[in-house]
C-alpha positions as MATLAB code, in Angstrom:
seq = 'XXXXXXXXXXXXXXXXXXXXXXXXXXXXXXXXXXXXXXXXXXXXXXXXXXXXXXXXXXXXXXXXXXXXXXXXXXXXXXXXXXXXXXXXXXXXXXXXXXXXXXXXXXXXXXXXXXXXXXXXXXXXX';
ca = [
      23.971   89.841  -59.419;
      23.115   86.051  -60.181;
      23.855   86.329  -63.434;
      27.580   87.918  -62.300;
      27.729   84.761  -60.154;
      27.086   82.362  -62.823;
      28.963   83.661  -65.429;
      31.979   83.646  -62.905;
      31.277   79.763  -61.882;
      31.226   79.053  -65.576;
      34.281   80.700  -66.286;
      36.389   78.782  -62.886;
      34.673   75.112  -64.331;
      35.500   75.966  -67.377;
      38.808   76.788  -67.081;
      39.575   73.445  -64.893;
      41.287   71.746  -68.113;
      38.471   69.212  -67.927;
      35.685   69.312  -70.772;
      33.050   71.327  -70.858;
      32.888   72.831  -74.416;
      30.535   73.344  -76.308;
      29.017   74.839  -73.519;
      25.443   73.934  -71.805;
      22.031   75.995  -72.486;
      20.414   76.821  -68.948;
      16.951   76.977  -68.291;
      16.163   78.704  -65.091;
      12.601   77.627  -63.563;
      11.390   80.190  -61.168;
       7.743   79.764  -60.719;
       6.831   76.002  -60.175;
       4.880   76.818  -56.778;
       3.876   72.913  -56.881;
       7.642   71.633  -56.908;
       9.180   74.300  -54.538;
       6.555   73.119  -51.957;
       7.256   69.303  -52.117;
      10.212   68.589  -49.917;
      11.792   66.086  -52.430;
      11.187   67.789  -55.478;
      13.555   68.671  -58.252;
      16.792   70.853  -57.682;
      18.030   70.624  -61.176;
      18.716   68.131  -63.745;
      20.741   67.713  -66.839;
      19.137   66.937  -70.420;
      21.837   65.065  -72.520;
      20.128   64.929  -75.750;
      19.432   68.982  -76.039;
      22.490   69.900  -74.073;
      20.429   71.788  -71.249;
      20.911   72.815  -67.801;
      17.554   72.928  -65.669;
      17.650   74.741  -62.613;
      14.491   75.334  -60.409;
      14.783   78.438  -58.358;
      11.529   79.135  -56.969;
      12.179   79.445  -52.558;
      16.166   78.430  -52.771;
      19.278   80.221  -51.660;
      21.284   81.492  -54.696;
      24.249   79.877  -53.583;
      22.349   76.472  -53.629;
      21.217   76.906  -56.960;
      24.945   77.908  -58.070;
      26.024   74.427  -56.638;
      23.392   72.292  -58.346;
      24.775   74.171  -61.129;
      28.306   72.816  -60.767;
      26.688   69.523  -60.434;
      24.901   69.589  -63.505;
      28.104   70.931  -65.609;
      29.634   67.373  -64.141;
      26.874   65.596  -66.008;
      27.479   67.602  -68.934;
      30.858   66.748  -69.191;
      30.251   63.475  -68.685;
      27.483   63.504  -71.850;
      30.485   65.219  -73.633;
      32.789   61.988  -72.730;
      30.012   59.541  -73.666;
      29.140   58.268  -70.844;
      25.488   58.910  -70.111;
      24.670   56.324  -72.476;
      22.134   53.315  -71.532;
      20.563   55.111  -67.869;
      17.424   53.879  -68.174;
      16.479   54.927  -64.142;
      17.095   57.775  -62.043;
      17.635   55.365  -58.559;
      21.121   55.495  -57.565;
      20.353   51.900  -55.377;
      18.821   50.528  -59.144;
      22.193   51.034  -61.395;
      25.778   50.962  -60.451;
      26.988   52.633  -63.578;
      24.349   55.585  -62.769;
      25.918   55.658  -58.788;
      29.001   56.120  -59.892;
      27.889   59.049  -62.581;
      26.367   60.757  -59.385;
      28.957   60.167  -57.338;
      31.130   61.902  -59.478;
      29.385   64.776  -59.911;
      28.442   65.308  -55.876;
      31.971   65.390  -55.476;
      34.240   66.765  -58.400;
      30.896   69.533  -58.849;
      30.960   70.488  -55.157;
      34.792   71.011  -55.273;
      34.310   73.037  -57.784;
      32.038   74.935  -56.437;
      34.032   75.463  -53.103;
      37.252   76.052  -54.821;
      34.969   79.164  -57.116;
      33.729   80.551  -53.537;
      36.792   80.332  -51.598;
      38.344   81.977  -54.957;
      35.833   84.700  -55.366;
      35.351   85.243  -51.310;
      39.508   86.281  -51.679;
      39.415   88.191  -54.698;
      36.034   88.571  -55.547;
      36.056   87.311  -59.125;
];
C-alpha cells in the first residue's frame, strides 16, 4: 500500500509543471534501530551528486515519511536547477543561501503534499 502511495505522490509532484525529471532513486532505510531511537535523528535527506532520495522509516507514520518525501523531491529539483552548489554546512542559522533552499522546500514540499492528500482523500488517486 506504501508503494501505491508513493507512486501516486510522485505522479501529483510530478505533474506540477515544475522540474523534476529525470526522476530521483529512493533508498528506503528501515532498520537503523540506533537513529529511530535518537529524538533528532535523520528523517530523510537528499544526495545531489547520485540523484538519491533517503528516507528512514524505522518507528514513523507512513504519511510522515510520504511528506519528507515531498521535501526531498524540492531539493531535487532544486539540484536539477543548479542550485545546491557551494553548501558546505547543514545549519540553517550558518548559511543564508542554504535557509532559503530549506525554506523552500518546507513550504512548496508540504503544499504539495497537502494538495496530493486532500486530492487523493476526494478521489482516492
Amino acid at each position: 500500500m506504501f508503494k501505491q502511495h508513493l507512486a501516486s505522490l510522485t505522479n501529483h509532484i510530478t505533474n506540477s509543471g515544475m522540474l523534476f525529471t529525470p526522476l530521483p532513486s529512493v533508498k528506503m532505510v528501515n532498520n537503523d534501530e540506533e537513529n529511530a531511537q535518537d529524538f533528532l535523528g535523520r528523517t530523510a535527506y537528499y544526495e545531489p551528486e547520485t540523484k538519491c532520495i533517503v528516507l528512514y522509516t524505522k518507528g514513523r507514520h507512513p504519511k510522515d515519511v510520504l511528506r519528507s518525501f515531498a521535501h526531498e523531491m524540492i531539493h531535487h529539483m532544486q539540484n536539477l536547477e543548479g542550485r545546491l552548489n557551494n553548501i558546505d554546512t547543514t545549519n540553517v542559522n550558518e548559511d543564508e543561501n542554504l535557509y532559503q533552499l530549506e525554506l523552500e522546500a518546507y513550504s512548496l514540499g508540504n503544499m504539495l503534499f497537502r494538495e496530493w492528500e486532500n486530492s487523493y482523500k476526494s478521489t482516492g488517486k
